[in-house]
C-alpha positions in Angstrom: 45.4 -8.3 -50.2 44.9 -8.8 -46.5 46.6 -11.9 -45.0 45.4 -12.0 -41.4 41.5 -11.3 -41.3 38.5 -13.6 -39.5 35.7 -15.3 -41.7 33.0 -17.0 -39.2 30.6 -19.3 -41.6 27.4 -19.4 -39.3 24.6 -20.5 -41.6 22.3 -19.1 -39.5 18.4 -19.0 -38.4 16.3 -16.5 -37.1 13.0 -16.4 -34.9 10.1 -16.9 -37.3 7.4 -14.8 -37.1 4.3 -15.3 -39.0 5.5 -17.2 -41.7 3.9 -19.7 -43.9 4.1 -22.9 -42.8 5.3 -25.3 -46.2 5.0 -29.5 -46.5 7.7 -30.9 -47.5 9.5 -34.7 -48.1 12.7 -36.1 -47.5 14.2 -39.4 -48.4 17.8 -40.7 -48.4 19.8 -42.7 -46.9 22.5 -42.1 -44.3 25.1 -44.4 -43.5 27.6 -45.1 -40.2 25.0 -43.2 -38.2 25.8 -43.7 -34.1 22.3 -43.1 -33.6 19.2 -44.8 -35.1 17.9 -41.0 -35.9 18.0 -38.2 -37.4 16.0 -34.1 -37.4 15.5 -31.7 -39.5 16.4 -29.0 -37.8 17.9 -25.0 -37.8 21.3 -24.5 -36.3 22.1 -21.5 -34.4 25.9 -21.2 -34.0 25.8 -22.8 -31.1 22.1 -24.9 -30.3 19.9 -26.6 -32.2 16.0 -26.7 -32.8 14.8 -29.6 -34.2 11.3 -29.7 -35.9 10.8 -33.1 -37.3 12.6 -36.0 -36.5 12.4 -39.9 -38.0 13.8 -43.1 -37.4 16.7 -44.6 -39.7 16.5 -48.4 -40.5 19.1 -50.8 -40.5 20.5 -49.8 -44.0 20.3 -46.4 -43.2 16.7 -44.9 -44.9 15.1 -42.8 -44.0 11.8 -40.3 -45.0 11.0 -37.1 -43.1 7.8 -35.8 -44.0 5.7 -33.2 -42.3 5.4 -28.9 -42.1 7.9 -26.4 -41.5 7.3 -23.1 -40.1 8.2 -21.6 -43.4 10.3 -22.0 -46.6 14.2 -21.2 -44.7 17.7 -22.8 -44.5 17.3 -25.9 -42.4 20.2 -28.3 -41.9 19.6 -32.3 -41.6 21.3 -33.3 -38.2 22.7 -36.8 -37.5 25.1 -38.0 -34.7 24.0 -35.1 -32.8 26.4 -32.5 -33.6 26.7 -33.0 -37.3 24.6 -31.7 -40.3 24.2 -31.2 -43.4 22.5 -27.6 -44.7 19.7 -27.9 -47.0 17.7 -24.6 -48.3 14.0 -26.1 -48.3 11.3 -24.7 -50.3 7.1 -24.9 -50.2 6.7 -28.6 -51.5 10.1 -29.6 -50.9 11.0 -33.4 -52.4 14.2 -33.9 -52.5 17.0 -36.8 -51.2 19.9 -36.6 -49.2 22.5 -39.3 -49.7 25.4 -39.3 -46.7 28.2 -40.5 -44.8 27.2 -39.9 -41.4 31.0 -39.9 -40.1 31.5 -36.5 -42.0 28.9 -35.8 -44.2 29.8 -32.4 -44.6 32.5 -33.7 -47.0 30.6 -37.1 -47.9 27.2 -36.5 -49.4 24.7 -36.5 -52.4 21.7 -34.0 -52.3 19.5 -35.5 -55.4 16.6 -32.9 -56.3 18.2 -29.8 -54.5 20.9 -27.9 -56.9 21.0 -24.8 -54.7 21.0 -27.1 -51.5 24.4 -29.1 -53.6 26.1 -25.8 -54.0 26.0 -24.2 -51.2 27.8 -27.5 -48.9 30.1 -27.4 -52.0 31.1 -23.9 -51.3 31.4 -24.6 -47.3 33.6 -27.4 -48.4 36.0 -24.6 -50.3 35.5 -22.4 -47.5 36.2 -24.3 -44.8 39.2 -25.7 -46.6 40.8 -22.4 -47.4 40.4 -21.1 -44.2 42.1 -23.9 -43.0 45.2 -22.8 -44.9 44.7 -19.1 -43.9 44.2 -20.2 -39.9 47.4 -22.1 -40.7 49.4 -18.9 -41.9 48.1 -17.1 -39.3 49.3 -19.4 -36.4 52.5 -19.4 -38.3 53.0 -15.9 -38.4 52.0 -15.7 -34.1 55.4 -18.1 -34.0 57.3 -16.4 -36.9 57.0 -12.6 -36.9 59.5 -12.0 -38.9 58.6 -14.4 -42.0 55.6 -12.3 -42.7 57.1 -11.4 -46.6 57.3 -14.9 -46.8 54.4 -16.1 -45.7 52.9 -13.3 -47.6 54.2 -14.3 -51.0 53.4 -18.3 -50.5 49.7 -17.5 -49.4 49.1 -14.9 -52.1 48.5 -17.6 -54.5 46.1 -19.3 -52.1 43.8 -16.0 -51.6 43.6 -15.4 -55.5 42.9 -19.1 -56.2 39.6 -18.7 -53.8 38.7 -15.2 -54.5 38.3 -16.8 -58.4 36.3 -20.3 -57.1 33.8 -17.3 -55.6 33.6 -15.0 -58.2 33.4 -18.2 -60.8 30.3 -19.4 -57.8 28.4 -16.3 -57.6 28.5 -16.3 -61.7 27.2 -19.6 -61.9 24.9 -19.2 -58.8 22.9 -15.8 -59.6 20.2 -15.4 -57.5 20.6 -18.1 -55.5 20.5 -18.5 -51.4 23.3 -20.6 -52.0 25.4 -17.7 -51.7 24.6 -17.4 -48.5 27.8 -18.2 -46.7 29.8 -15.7 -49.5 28.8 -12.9 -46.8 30.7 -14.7 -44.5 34.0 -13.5 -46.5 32.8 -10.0 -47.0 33.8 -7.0 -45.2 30.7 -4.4 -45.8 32.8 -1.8 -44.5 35.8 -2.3 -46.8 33.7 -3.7 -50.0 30.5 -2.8 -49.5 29.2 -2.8 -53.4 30.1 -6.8 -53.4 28.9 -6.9 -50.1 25.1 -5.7 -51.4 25.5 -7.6 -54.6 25.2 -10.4 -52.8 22.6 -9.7 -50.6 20.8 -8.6 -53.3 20.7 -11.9 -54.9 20.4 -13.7 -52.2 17.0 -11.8 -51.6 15.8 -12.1 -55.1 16.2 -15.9 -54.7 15.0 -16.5 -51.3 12.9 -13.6 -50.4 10.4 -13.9 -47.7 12.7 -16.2 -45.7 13.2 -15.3 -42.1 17.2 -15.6 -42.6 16.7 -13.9 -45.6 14.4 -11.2 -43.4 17.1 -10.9 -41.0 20.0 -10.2 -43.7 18.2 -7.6 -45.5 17.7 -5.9 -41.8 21.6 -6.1 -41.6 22.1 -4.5 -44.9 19.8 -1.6 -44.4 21.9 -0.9 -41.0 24.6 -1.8 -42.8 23.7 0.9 -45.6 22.9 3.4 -43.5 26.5 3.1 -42.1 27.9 3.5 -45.5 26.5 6.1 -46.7 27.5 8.0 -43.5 31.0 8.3 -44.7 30.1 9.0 -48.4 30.1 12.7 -47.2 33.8 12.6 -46.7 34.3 11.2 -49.8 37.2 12.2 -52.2 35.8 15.5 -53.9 33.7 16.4 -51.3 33.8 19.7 -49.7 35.3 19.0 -46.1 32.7 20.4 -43.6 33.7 23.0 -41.4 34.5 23.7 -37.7 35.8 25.6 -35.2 37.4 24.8 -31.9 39.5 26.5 -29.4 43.3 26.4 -29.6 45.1 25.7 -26.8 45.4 29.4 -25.3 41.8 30.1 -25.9 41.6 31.6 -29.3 39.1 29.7 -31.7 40.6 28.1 -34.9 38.6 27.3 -38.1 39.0 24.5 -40.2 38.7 26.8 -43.5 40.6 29.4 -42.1 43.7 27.3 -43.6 42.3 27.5 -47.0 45.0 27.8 -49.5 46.7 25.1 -47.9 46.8 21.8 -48.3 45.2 20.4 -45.0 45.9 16.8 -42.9 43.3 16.9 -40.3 44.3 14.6 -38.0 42.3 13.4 -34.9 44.4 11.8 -32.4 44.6 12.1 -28.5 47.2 12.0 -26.0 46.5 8.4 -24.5 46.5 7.1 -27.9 49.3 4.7 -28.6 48.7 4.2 -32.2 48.7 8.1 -32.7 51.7 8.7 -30.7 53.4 6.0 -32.8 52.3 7.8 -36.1 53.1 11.1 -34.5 57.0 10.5 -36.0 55.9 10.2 -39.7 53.8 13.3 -39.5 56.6 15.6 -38.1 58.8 14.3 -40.7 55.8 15.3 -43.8 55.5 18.2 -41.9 59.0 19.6 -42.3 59.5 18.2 -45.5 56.5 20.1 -47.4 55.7 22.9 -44.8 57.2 25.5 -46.7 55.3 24.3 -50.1 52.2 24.7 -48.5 50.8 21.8 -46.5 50.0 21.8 -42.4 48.5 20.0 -40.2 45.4 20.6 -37.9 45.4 18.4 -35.0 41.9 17.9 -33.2 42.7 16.7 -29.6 39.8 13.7 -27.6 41.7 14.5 -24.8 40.0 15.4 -21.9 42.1 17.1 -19.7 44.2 19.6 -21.1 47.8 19.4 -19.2 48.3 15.7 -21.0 47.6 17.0 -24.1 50.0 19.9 -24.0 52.5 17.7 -22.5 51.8 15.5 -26.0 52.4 18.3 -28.3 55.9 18.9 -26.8 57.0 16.1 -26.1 56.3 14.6 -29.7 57.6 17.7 -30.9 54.0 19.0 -32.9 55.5 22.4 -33.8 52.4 23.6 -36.5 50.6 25.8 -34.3 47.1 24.1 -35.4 46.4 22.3 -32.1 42.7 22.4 -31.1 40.4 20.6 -28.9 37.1 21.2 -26.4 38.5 18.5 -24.1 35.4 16.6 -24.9 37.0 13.3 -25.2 35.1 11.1 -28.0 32.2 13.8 -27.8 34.3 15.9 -29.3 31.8 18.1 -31.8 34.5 18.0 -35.0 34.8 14.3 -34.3 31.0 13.6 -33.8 30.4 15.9 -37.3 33.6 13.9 -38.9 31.6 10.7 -37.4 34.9 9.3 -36.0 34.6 5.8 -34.3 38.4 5.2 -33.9 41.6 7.2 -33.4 44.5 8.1 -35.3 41.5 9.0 -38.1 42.9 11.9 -40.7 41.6 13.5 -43.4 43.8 15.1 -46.3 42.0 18.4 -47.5 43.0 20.4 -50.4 43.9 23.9 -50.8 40.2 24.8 -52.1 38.8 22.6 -48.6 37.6 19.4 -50.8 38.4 16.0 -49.3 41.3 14.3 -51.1 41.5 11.3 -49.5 40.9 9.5 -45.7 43.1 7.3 -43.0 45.9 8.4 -45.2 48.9 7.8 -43.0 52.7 6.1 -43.2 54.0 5.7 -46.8 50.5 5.9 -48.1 50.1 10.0 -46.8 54.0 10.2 -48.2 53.0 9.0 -51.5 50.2 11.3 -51.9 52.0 14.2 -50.8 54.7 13.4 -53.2 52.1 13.4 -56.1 50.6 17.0 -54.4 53.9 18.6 -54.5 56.4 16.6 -57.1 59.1 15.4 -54.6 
C-alpha cells in the first residue's frame, strides 16, 4: 500500500467536435438557492460553460429543456460555483431533487441511475481523501509517526479499495466509473487502469470525454508496452560503451554473471544515496558471481570519476559516452529517471527492474542462498 499519493477528481469536458446534438428535459426542484437560476452546464477544472439556463420559482422548480451539443457528462450548476454531475443521454428526462447549500452531499437524481452513482462515488471519494489529505498533513508535522500513521490508515485504504471494487462490480459498463480513473495509477496498475476505461467506453462511447479518454489510453498504452521489453524473462538488450580509459565494454560480455545494471550519474543525489547499499551487495556476493555495470549520464568526465572514488565503486564496470540523458544505453533502456537498474541473470535475461535497498537484498539472497 502506498500512503502518501495525489488523486485529482476533475470530471471533466472536452471541446466537441462534430457531435450530435441530443434534446433532452430536466425537472426538479432545488432548494436554499442564492440565486433565482440555475445552467446546465460542463465544468472544466476550473471555468464553466453553460449551455442552457432557466429560471427557479419561489419553491424552487425548475424545467430545462432544450439541445446539447452531444450526449456527454454535464453538471447542473446553481449558486454559481456549485453543481451537481449528471451523465445526459439522447432524450434525456430525468429530475434532479437538491439542497442548493451542498448539493453535492444533498440530492435526489429520479430517472438517472448512472447519474445517482457516480455523485455517490464522489461522495466516497471525496470523503476518503479527506482522511488521506489528513494523514498526509500529519505526517509533514510528524515525520517520525509514519509506522503509526501507516498502521491506523491501512484500514482506511482497504475499506475504499473494496467500496470501488464492490462499485465497479455493480456499475459494469457504466460512465459512472468515470472518476475511478481518478485513483488509478496507469503506470503502476495499468490492467485495472484499461479495465476501466474499457467499460467506461462500452457504456458511453461516442462521447467527447469519452473520446478524449480513450486518446489517453492509447498514449497511455503505447507507454506501457514500451517497458514490456524489459520485462522479467526477457532477454536484456545489448550495448556497448566506452569505459573510462577508452576501452569499449559490452553489456553481454559479463555473461555468466549475475548482472545489476545500474544507471545513475554523478549529480544525482538519489544515486549517490543508494550508492552505500550497492557497495555493500557488491562485497557481499562478488565472489559468488554477481557485479555491477554502472552506465554514467554524466556529461563531463572529471565529476564522474571523482564519483566512482569517492563513493568507493571498486567493480571495474564503469561506462559512459558523457551524453548526459542522451545517453544511447539509456535511450535503448528508455530511461526517464535516475537511479533506474536492471538485475540481469547469468544467461542475460531480465530478472527484475528498479530493484534497489532491501528489495535488491532480498532477491540476491534468493539468487545466491545467504
Amino acid at each position: 500500500m502506498k500512503l502518501i499519493f495525489t488523486v485529482i477528481l476533475s470530471v471533466c469536458s472536452f471541446i466537441i467536435l462534430a457531435q450530435k446534438p441530443i434534446d433532452i428535459t430536466i425537472s426538479g426542484q432545488i432548494v436554499n438557492a442564492t440565486k433565482d437560476s440555475i445552467s446546465l452546464s460542463q465544468f472544466y477544472g476550473t471555468h464553466y460553460k453553460d449551455y442552457l439556463k432557466t429560471s427557479l420559482d419561489k419553491k424552487g422548480n425548475f424545467t430545462i429543456k432544450g439541445k446539447l451539443p452531444s450526449k456527454d457528462i454535464y453538471v447542473l450548476r446553481v449558486n454559481d460555483n456549485q453543481h451537481l454531475n449528471l451523465i445526459v443521454r439522447e432524450n434525456a428526462n430525468f429530475q434532479v431533487y437538491g439542497d442548493a447549500k451542498n448539493i453535492t452531499y444533498f440530492n435526489n437524481i429520479v430517472g438517472s441511475d448512472e447519474s445517482s452513482q457516480l455523485n455517490k462515488f464522489v461522495i466516497q471519494l471525496q470523503n476518503y481523501n479527506h482522511k488521506k489529505d489528513s494523514a498526509n498533513a500529519y505526517l509533514q508535522q510528524h515525520p517520525d509517526q509514519q509506522q503509526q500513521v501507516n498502521q491506523s490508515f491501512t484500514p482506511i485504504y482497504y475499506e475504499f479499495e473494496n467500496y470501488k471494487q464492490n462499485f465497479i462490480n455493480q456499475n459494469a459498463n457504466s460512465p459512472a466509473l468515470l472518476p475511478l480513473l481518478s485513483t488509478i495509477d496507469p503506470n503502476e496498475n495499468f490492467k485495472g487502469y484499461e479495465m476501466i476505461v474499457d467499460q467506461i467506453v462500452n457504456g458511453f462511447e461516442g462521447s467527447p470525454t469519452v473520446n478524449q479518454i480513450k486518446a489517453m489510453y492509447m498514449q497511455n498504452k503505447a507507454a506501457y508496452e514500451a517497458t514490456l521489453f524489459l520485462s522479467p524473462g526477457k532477454e536484456a538488450p545489448d550495448f556497448s560503451q566506452p569505459k573510462s580509459d577508452g576501452t569499449k565494454l559490452k553489456l553481454s560480455d559479463l555473461k555468466g554473471k549475475v548482472v545489476l545494471l545500474d544507471f545513475w550519474a554523478s549529480w544525482c543525489g538519489p544515486c549517490r544515496k543508494e550508492n552505500p547499499n550497492v557497495v555493500r551487495l557488491y562485497q557481499k556476493y562478488a565472489d559468488k558471481g554477481f557485479t555491477v555495470m554502472s552506465v554514467s549520464l554524466d556529461k563531463e568526465k572529471a565529476p564522474w570519476i571523482e564519483a566512482i572514488k569517492r563513493d568507493n565503486l571498486t567493480w571495474t564496470n564503469h561506462v559512459s559516452d558523457l551524453k548526459g540523458w542522451s545517453n544511447e544505453a539509456a535511450q535503448q533502456y528508455k530511461v526517464s529517471g535516475i537511479p533506474f537498474t536492471v538485475l540481469i541473470d547469468k544467461e542475460g535475461k531480465i530478472i527484475q527492474k528498479n530493484l534497489r535497498g532491501e528489495e535488491l537484498e532480498n532477491v540476491l539472497k534468493s539468487i545466491f542462498g545467504f
